[in-house]
LUMVEXZA-952394 format. One record per residue (C-alpha): residue in one letter; z, y, x. Coordinates in steps of 0.001 Angstrom, whole numbers, padded with zeros to 6 digits, always signed. Layout:
! residues N
AZYX ...
//
This chain:
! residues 666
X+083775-040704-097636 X+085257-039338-094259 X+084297-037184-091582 X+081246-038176-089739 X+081927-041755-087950 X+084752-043529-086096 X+085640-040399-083749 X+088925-041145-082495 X+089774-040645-078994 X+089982-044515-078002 X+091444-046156-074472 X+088697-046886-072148 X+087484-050057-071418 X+088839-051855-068313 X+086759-050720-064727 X+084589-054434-065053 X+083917-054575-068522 X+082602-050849-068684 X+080112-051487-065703 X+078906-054053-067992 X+078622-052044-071077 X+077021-049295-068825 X+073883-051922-068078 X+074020-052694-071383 X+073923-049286-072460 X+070634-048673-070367 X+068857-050653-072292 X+066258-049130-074343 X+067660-049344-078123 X+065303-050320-081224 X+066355-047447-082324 X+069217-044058-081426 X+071338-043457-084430 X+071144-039781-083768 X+067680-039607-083429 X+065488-039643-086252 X+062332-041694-085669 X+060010-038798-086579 X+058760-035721-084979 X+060569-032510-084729 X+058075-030206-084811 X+059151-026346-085900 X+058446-025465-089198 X+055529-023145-089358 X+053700-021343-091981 X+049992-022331-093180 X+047692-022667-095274 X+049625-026168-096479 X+052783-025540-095140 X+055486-023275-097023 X+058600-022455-095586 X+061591-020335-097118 X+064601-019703-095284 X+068312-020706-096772 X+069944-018039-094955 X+072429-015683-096342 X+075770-015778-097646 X+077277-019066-098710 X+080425-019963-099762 X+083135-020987-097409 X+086231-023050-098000 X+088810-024785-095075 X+089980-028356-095644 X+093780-028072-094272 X+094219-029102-090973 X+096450-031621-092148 X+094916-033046-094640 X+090832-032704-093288 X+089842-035705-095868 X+090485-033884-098708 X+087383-032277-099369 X+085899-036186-099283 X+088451-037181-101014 X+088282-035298-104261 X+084463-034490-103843 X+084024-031082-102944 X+080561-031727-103196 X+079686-033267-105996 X+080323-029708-107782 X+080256-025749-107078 X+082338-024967-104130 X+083318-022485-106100 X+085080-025073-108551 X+087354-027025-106153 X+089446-023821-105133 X+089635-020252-103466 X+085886-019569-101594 X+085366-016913-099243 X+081860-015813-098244 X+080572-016532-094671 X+077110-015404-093188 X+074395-018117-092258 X+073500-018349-089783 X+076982-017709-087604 X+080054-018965-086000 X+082349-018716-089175 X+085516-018267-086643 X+085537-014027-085723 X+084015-012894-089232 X+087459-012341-090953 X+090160-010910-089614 X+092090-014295-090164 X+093922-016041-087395 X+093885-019477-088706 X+090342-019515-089402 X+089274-018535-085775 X+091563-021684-084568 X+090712-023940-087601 X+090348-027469-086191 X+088700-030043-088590 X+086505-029991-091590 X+084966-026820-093230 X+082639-026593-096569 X+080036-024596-097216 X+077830-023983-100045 X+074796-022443-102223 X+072490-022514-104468 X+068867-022078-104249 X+065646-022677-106132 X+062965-024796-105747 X+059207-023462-107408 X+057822-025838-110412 X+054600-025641-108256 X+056039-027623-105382 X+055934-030914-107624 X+052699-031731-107331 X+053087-035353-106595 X+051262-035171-103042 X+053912-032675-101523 X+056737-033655-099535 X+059882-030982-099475 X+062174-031349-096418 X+065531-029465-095392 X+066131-028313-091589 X+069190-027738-089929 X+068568-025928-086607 X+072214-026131-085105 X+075266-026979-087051 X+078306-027834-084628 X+079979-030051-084351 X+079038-032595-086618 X+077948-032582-090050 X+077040-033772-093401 X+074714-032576-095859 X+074702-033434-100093 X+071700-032281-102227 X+072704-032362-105988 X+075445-034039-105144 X+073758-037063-103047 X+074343-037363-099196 X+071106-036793-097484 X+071796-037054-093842 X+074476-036719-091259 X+074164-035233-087393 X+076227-034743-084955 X+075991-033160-081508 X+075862-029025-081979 X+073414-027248-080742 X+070337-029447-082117 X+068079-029528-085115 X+068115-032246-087705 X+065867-032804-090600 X+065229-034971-093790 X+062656-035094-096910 X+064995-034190-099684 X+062019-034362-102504 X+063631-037183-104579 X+066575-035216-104520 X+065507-031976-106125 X+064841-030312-109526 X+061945-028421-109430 X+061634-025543-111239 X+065639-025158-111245 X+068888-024798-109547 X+069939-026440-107099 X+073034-026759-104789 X+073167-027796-100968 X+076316-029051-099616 X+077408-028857-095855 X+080922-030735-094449 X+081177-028984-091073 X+083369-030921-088573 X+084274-029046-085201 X+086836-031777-083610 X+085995-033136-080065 X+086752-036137-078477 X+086582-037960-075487 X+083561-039681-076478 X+081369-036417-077995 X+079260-034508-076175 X+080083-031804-075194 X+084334-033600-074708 X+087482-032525-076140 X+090796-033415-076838 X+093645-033343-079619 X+096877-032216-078725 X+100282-031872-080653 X+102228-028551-079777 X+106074-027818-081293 X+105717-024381-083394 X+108048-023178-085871 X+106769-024682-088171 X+106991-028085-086820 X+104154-029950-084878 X+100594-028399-084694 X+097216-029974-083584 X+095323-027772-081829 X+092012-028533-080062 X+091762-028524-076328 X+088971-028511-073992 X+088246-027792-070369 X+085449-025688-070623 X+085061-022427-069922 X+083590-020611-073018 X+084753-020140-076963 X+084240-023822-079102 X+082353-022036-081961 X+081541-023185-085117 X+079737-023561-087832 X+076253-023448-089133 X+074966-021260-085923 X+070670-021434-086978 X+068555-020827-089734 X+068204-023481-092670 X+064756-024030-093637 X+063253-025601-096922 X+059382-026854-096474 X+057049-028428-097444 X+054455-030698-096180 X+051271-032543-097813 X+052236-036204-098455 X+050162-037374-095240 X+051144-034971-093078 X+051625-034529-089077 X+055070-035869-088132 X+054386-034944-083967 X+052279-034131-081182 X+052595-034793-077431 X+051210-031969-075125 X+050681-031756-071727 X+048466-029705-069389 X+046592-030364-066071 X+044377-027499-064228 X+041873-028559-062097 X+040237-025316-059919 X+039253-022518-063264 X+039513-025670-065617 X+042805-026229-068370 X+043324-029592-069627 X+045052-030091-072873 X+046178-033785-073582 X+047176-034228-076966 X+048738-037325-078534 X+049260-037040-082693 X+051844-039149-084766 X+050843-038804-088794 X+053345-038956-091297 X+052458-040820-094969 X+049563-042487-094066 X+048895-045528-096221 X+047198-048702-095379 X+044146-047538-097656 X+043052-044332-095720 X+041670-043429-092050 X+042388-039675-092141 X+040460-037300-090781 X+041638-035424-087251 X+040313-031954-086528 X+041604-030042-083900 X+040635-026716-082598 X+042059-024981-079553 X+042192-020821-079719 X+042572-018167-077700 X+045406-015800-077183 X+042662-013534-079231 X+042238-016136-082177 X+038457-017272-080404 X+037643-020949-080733 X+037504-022239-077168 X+037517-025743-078112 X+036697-027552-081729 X+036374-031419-082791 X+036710-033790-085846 X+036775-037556-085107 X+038449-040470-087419 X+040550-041812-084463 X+041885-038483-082801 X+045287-039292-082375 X+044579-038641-078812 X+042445-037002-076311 X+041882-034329-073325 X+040652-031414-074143 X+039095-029480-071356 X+039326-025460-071178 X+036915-023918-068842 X+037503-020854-067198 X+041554-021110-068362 X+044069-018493-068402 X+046717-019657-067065 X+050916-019919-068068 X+052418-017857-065487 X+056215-016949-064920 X+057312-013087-065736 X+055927-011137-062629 X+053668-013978-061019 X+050790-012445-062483 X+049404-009332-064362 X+049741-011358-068037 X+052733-013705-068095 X+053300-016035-070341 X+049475-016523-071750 X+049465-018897-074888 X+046860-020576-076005 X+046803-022245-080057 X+046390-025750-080658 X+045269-026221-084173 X+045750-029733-085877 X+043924-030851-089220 X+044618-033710-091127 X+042679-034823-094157 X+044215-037400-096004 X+041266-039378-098356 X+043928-040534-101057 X+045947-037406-101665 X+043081-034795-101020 X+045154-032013-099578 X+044635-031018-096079 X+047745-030540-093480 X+047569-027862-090514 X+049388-027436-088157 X+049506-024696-085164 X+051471-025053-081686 X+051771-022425-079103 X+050089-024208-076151 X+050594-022717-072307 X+048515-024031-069764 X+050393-024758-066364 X+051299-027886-064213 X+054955-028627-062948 X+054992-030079-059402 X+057758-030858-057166 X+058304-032537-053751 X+061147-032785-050814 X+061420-028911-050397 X+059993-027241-053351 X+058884-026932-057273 X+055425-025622-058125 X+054146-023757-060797 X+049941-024329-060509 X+050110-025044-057125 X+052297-022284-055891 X+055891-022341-054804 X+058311-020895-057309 X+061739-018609-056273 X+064126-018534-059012 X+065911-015260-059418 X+067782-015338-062861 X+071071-016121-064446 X+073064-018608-066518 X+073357-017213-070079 X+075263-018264-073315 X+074908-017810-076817 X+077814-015468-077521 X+077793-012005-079329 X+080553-010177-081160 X+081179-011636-084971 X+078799-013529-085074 X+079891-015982-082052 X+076999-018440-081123 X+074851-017888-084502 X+071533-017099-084027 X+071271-012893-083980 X+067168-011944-083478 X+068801-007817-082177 X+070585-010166-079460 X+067701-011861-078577 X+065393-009647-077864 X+067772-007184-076557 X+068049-009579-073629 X+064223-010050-073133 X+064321-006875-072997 X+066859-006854-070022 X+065292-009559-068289 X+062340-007659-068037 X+064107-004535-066575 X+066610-006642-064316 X+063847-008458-062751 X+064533-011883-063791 X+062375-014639-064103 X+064721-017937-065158 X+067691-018299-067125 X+069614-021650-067025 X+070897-023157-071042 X+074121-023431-070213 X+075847-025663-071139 X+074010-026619-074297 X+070675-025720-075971 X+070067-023111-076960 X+068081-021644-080892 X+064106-022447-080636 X+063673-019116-081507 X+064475-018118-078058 X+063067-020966-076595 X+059760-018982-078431 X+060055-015622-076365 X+060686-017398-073466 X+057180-019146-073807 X+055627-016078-074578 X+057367-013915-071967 X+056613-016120-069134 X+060565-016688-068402 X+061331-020232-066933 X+063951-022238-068593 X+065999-024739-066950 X+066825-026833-069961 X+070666-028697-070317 X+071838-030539-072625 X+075905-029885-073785 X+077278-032187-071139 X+079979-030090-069475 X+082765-031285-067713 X+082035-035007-068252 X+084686-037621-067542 X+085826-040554-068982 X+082776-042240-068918 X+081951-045300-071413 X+079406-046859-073232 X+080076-044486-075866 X+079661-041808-074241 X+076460-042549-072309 X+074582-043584-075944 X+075697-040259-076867 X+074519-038459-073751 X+071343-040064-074136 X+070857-039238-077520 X+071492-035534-076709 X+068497-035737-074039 X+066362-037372-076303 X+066677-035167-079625 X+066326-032337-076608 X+063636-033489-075191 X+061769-034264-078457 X+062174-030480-079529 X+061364-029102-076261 X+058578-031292-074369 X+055539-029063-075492 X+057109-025790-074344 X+055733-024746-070875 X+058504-022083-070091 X+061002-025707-070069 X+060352-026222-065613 X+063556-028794-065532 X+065708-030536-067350 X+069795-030463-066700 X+071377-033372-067586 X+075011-032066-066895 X+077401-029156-065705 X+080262-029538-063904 X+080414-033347-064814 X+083537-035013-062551 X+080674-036798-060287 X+083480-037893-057535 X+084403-040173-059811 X+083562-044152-059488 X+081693-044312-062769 X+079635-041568-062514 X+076994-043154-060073 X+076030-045893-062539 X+076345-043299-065367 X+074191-040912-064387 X+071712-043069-062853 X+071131-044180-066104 X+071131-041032-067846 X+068375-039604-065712 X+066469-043125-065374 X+066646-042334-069535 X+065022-038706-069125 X+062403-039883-066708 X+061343-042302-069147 X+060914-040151-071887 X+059102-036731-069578 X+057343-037652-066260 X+056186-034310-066325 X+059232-032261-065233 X+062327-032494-062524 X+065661-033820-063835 X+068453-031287-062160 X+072027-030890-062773 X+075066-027912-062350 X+077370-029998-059565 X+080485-028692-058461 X+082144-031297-056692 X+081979-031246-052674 X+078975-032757-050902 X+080994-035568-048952 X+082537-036544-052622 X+079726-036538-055255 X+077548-039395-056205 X+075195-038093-058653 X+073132-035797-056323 X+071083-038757-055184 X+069751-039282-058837 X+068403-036132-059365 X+064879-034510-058362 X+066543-030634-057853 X+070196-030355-056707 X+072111-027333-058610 X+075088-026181-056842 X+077970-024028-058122 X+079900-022508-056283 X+082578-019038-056895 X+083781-018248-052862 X+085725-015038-052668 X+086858-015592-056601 X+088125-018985-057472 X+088122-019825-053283 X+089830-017492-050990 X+089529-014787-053958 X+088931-010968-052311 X+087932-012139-049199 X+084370-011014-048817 X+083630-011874-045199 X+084243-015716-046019 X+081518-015492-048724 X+077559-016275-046271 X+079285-018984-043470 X+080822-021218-045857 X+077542-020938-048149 X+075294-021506-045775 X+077067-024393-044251 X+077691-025826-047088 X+074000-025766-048482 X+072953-027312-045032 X+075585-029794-045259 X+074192-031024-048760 X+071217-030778-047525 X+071804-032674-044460 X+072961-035321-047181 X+070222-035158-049302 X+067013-034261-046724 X+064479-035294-049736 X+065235-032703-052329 X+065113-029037-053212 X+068309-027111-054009 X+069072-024343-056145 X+072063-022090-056177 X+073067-022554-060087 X+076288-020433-060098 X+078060-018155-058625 X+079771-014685-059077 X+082746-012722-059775 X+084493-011389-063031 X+084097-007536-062951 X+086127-005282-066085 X+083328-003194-067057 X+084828+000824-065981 X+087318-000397-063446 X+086152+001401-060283 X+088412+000802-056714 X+087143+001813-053343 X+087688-000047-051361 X+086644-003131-053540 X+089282-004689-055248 X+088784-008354-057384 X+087902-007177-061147 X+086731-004108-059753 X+083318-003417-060746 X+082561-002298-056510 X+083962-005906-056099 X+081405-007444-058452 X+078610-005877-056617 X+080267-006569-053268 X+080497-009956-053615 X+076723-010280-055363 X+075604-008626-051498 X+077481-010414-049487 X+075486-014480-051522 X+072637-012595-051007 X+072776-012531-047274 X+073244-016040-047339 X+070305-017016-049385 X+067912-014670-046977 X+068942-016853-044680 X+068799-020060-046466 X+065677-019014-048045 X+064039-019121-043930 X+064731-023035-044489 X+062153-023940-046660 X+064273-025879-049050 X+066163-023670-051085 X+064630-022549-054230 X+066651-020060-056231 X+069311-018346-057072 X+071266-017933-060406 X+074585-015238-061080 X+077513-016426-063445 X+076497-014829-065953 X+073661-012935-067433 X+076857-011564-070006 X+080307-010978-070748 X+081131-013982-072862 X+084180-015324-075345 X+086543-017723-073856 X+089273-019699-074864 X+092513-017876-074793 X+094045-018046-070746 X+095597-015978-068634 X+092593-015351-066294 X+090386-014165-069239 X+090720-010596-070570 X+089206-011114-073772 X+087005-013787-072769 X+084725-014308-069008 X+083542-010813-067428 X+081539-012470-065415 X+078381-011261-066621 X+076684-008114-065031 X+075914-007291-068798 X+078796-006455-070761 X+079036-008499-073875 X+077592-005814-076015 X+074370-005879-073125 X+075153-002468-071162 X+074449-002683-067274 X+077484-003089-064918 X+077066-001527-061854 X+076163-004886-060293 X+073130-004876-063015 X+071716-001967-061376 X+072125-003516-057556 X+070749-006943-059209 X+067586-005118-060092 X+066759-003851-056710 X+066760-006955-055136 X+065127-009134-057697 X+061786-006864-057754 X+062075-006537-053905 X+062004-010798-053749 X+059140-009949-056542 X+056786-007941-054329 X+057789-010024-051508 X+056346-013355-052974 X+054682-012261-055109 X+052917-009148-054530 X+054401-007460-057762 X+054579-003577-057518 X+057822-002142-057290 X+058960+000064-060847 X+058671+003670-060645 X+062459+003505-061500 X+063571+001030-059652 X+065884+003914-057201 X+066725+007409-058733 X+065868+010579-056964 X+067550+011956-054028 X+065981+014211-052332 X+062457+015305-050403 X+062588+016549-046832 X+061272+019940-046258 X+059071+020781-043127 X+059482+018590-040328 X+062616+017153-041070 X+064471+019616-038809 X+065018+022413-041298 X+066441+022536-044222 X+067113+026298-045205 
//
C-alpha cells in the first residue's frame, strides 16, 4: 500500500486537449472522490450523541525521506508503532515540525506515522449505535487504519473527514488508531508544490519547494473525535435565513442517515432562543423541510453594528426512528441575517457593510498551525480591542472551532479555500479545486459569520488558462451556495487578469512602498487610487475590496525619520492607504479594507524573512506594534462614522486639560 494516490508531478496536457478536459471537468460528477456523500455536521454533545476527544500524546515515527514506502511496506500499522522502531511522542493536535529541537524533522518531506491507543465503552455496542472517527485537519494527505484495517483516506489539509468505524472496533477493549501523514506537494494538489533535488554533502537531497509565502506545516493540526450516533441518525441540514420587516425566516432542509425502507421517522424540530425559550416547535412525518418563521427576530449583526453582535439562535432537530427506538438530536447554532450584494456594494439586512479587518493565519510558536484554544481567543480578544470586524482565511480554512467564535462574536469571515498561487492549470487540478470548495462549503454553509467565499489567492490569472478555469470553479461554487458572493485575492495588473470578470467582489492586493518602490511613502494614495479606478473602470458592475496590503515592521526597531522595517515605517505606510481609501471610499464602490497581517507569522526560510513575515501589527506572540495602536483609532472612528458606535473611553491616552481660558497656564 503506498502513499495516498498517483501524486506525481506529471507534464501538462497539450493547450487543445486541456481546454477540452477543462469542459469536461465542469461537468457535474456522480460523485467527488474527496467528498464523502454524507453530511459534515460538527460533532456535538446530547442527549444521544457522545463524543470523546483522541487528543493527547501519540506516538511519532519518520519514514526516511528516501525510502517514504517503508512504513507501507513492512506494515507499520498493522501493529504498535511502538514495535516497528524508535517512537518519539508528538502532541495532537499540532504541527509535529517545531516541537523538538530536531532539524530534520522540521524539514521532513514525505510520510510520517502516528499512533495510540484508546478505549471504546462495552455500553456503546448496543446494536442500534453507530461509532464514527473525525479528523478535523490532517495535512497534507492521509490515511487512517483501525485495528489494523484501512478506514478512509483524505487529502487536501485544512478540512475535516469522517467515517463509521463500528465494524471495526472492540468494545469494551483496546484499541489502536493508525495515521500515515503525507506532507509532499505537487503540481496538481491544492494548495501546489514542487520536488526539487539539491547537491549536499551528503550527495543529492529532495527538499520541498513552494511559492508561498508562509511555513508548509504538518501534521495532525485539529482535534480527533470518536462519536457516536443512533443507527438512524441525522447525516445534514441545510440552513438559510430571510428577514422580512421584525420577521426571521429559518429554512431548513434535513438529510437522515440509516433510515430503512420499513420506517417513516418522526421529525421534530424546535427553534430556541439565545436564552434557551422555545420560539418555534413542530413534529410532522415528512419534515425534511420547511420555513420556519420567527416573529419579532433578533437579528445576526457584525461586531459593532449593533448593541448585541453576533445573536444566535438554536435549531433543535429530533429524529425518532420506529425500528431502532432511540431518538437522535441534534443542535445547530442558527444566526439570522440575509447576504445581499449588487454593482457597488454587499449588505448585511439591508444595510451596506465597510470591512475594516485583516488577513490572518494559523501560526503560533511550537505548535505551528495546530489548533491552540489560548491562541484563539487571545485574538478575539484583540479583534475586539483593535476594532475589527472581518478577517479574511487566508489561504486555507481555517479549525471550526474558530469558525464558532466568529459566529458568536459577530466577526465576518471571508471564507478561502487553500488555492494560493495557482498555475499550471489541468483537469487535475480543477477536480481538486472543486473538491476543496465543496468539502468547504459543506462544513461552512450554515454559519452566518461566512459573508463570501474566496476561491483563490494570488492565483497566476494572466495566464491563458485561467479564464476557462476559474469560470468553472466559481460556476461550481454558485451551484452549490446562491446565498453568498464568490470573491478572490488577485494580484495580477488590471489590463492583464482574466478572472476578475467571474467573480461577484473583486479582492485586490497590493504592497506599494514595500515590494513596489519600497520606502517611498508619497507614491503610496496616487497609484492606489488610480489603480482601484482603473479596475474599476474595467469592471463598472462589481464591488471591490482592498484584500492586502502592508509593510513588514521588526517589532522594537524605532527610526525617525521612518525607515522600511522600522516600526514608524509600519505605521507610516498604514496612514498614508488610508488616505487613499477616504477617498476611494467617496466612490461608492469600494467596500473594505484588509492589512497583511493580523500577526507575525512563520515563513519558509529567505532572505527577506527574519524569522518568518513581520508583517502583522501583532507580533507573533499577539503584543500590539505601534501600528496596532494607530489601527485602533481609525477602525472605531470608521465605526462611529457608519455606524454610530461610541468611541472607547481608551481609545487616546491622556494629555493634558487646559486651565482657564486657554491663555494661562501658570
Amino acid at each position: 500500500m503506498g502513499r495516498l494516490g498517483p501524486r506525481r508531478c506529471l507534464p501538462g496536457p497539450p493547450p487543445l486537449l486541456l481546454l477540452l478536459l477543462l469542459a469536461l471537468a465542469a461537468l457535474p460528477p456522480l460523485l467527488h472522490a474527496a467528498v464523502s456523500p454524507g453530511g459534515m455536521l460538527f460533532p456535538r454533545e446530547s442527549e444521544s450523541r457522545d463524543v470523546r476527544t483522541l487528543d493527547g500524546v501519540w506516538n511519532f515515527r519518520l519514514c526516511p525521506e528516501e525510502d517514504p514506502e517503508q512504513g507501507s511496506r513492512e506494515r507499520w500499522f498493522h501493529q504498535d508503532l511502538t514495535q516497528t522502531g524508535e517512537v518519539i511522542p508528538m502532541p495532537v493536535p499540532a504541527s509535529y515540525n517545531d516541537v523538538t529541537t530536531e532539524r530534520y524533522i522540521r524539514e521532513h518531506v514525505g510520510v510520517v506515522y502516528y499512533d495510540r491507543t484508546f478505549f471504546v465503552p462495552a455500553n456503546w455496542d448496543a446494536g442500534s449505535s453507530r461509532v464514527w472517527l473525525r479528523f478535523g485537519s490532517v495535512h497534507y494527505a492521509a490515511k487512517v487504519w483501525i485495528n489494523g484495517h484501512l478506514v478512509m483516506m483524505h487529502e487536501i489539509g485544512h478540512l475535516p473527514f469522517e467515517k463509521e468505524i463500528t465494524s471495526k472496533l472492540r468494545f469494551g477493549a483496546k484499541n489502536r488508531v493508525t495515521v500515515e501523514v503525507d506532507n509532499t506537494l505537487y503540481q496538481q494538489s491544492i494548495p501546489q508544490g514542487r520536488l526539487v533535488e539539491i547537491k549536499t554533502d551528503m550527495g543529492l537531497k529532495t527538499i520541498q519547494s513552494y511559492t508561498f509565502d508562509f511555513f508548509n506545516y504538518a501534521g495532525i493540526h485539529r482535534p480527533v473525535y470518536l462519536y457516536t450516533t443512533p443507527h438512524t441518525y441525522l447525516d445534514d441540514m441545510t440552513i438559510t435565513t430571510d428577514v422580512d420587516g421584525s420577521t426571521g425566516y429559518i429554512n431548513y432542509a434535513l438529510t437522515l442517515g440509516g433510515v430503512t425502507s420499513r420506517e417513516t421517522p418522526r421529525i421534530q424540530i424546535d427553534v430556541l432562543d439565545a436564552d434557551g425559550n422555545f420560539v418555534y416547535s413542530h413534529t410532522d412525518h415528512d419534515g425534511l423541510k420547511g420555513r420556519i418563521e420567527v416573529p419579532d427576530a433578533r437579528l445576526w449583526w457584525p461586531y459593532l453594528m449593533d448593541p448585541d453582535p453576533g445573536y444566535m439562535y438554536t435549531f433543535q432537530v429530533r429524529v425518532t426512528g420506529h425500528i431502532w427506538g432511540h431518538d437522535d438530536v441534534y443542535r445547530q447554532p442558527v444566526g439570522i441575517r440575509t447576504v445581499e450584494w449588487n454593482n457597488s456594494t454587499v449588505l448585511i439586512n439591508g444595510r451596506p457593510i465597510y470591512i475594516r479587518g485583516f488577513g490572518k493565519h494559523e501560526d503560533a510558536n511550537i505548535r505551528g498551525k495546530g489548533l491552540d484554544y489560548p491562541t484563539l481567543v487571545r485574538d478575539f480578544n484583540l479583534f475586539k480591542w483593535v476594532g475589527g470586524n472581518a478577517f479574511r482565511t487566508s489561504h486555507y480554512p481555517y479549525a471550526e472551532e474558530i469558525m464558532d467564535f466568529a459566529d458568536r462574536m459577530g466577526i465576518m469571515v471571508i471564507d478561502e479555500c487553500p488555492s494560493v498561487d495557482t498555475e499550471n492549470y489541468s483537469a487535475t487540478l480543477l477536480q481538486k479545486h472543486k473538491d476543496s470548495l465543496g468539502e468547504l462549503i459543506r462544513r461552512d454553509k450554515n454559519r452566518p459569520s461566512v459573508i463570501m467565499w474566496s476561491v483563490a489567492n494570488e492565483a497566476r490569472t494572466q495566464l491563458a488558462d485561467a479564464d476557462s478555469y476559474f469560470k468553472n470553479v466559481v460556476s461550481y461554487v454558485k451551484q452549490l451556495d446562491k446565498t453568498r458572493p464568490v470573491t478572490a485575492a488577485l494580484s495580477r495588473q488590471f489590463y492583464e487578469d482574466k478572472v476578475a470578470q467571474h467573480l461577484d467582489v473583486v479582492g485586490v492586493n497590493r504592497y506599494n512602498a514595500w515590494y513596489i518602490y519600497p520606502g517611498r511613502l508619497e507614491t503610496v494614495r496616487l497609484a492606489m487610487e488610480n489603480e482601484l479606478a482603473n479596475w474599476r473602470h474595467k469592471h463598472p458592475t462589481k464591488p471591490f475590496i482592498m484584500m492586502e496590503y502592508g509593510a513588514d515592521a521588526y517589532s522594537g526597531l524605532h527610526q525617525l525619520p521612518e525607515f522600511v522595517w522600522s516600526e514608524e515605517f509600519q505605521t507610516s505606510l498604514l496612514s498614508e492607504h488610508f488616505k487613499a481609501f477616504d477617498n476611494l471610499r467617496k466612490k461608492g464602490w469600494f467596500i473594505g479594507e484588509m492589512i497583511w497581517n493580523f500577526a507575525d507569522f512563520m515563513t519558509a526560510q529567505a532572505y527577506p524573512r527574519v524569522g518568518g513575515n513581520k508583517k502583522g501589527i501583532f507580533t507573533r506572540d499577539r503584543q500590539p506594534k505601534s501600528a496596532a495602536h494607530h489601527v485602533r483609532r481609525r477602525y472605531f472612528a470608521l465605526a462611529q462614522e457608519l455606524d454610530g458606535y461610541s468611541l472607547p473611553d481608551d481609545l487616546a491616552p491622556y494629555v493634558y486639560t487646559p486651565v482657564g481660558n486657554g491663555s494661562n497656564y501658570f
